[in-house]
VOLO-809368 format. One record per residue (C-alpha): residue number from 0; residue in three letters; chain; x, y, z. Coordinates in nm, 2 decimals. Layout:
% residues N
R  num  residuo  cadena      c1      c2      c3
R  NUM      ALA       A       X       Y       Z
...
END
This chain:
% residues 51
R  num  residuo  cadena      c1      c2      c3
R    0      UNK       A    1.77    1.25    0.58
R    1      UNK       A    1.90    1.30    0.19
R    2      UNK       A    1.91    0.93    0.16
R    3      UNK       A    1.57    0.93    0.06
R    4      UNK       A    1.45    0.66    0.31
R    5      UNK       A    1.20    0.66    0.54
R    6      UNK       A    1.26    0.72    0.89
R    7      UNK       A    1.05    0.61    1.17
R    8      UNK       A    0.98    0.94    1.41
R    9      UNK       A    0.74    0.81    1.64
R   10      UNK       A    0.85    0.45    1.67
R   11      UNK       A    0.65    0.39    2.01
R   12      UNK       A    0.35    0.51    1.85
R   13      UNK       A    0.12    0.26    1.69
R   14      UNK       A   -0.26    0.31    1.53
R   15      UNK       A   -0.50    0.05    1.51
R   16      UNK       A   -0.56   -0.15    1.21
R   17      UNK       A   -0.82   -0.11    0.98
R   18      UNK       A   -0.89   -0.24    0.62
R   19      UNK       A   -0.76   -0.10    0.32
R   20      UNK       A   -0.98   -0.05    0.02
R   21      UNK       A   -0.92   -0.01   -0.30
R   22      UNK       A   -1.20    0.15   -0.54
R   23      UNK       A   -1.13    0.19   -0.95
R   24      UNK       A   -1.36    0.25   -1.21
R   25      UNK       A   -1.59   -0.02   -1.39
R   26      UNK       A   -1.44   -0.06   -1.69
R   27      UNK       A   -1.39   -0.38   -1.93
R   28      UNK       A   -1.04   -0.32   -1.96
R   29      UNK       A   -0.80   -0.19   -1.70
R   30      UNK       A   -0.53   -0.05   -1.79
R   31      UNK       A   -0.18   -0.21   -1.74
R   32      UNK       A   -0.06    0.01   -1.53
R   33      UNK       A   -0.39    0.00   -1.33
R   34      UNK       A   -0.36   -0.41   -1.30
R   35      UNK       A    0.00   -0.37   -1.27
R   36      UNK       A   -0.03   -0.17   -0.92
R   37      UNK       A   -0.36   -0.34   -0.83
R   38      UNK       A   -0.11   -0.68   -0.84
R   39      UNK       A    0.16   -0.48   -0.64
R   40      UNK       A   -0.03   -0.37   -0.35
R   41      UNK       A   -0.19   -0.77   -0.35
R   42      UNK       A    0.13   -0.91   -0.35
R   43      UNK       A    0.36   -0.69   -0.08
R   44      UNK       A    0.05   -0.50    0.14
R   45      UNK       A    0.00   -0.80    0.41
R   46      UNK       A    0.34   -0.81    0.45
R   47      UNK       A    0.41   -0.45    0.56
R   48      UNK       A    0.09   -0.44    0.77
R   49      UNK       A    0.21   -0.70    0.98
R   50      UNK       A    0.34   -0.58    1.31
END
């Protein structure tokens, strides 16, 4: 599709869930952009792992 959405090709076909990790270096400060995403995927990934 040029629409630039996602489209759902096997929608039958579902995976198991597993955890998601997310690994970053060990620093004092993170960057804001760092934080900033780290805060995203907090915020809106339990939401679009649920079934």
């Amino acid at each position: 599709m040029k629409s630039g959405h996602l489209v759902a090709v096997l929608p039958s076909c579902r995976i198991a869930s597993s955890p998601v990790h997310t690994v970053w270096p060990k620093v004092r400060h993170l960057r804001s952009k760092t934080r900033s995403t780290i805060d995203a995927l907090v915020a809106q990934l339990p939401a679009m792992l649920v079934e």
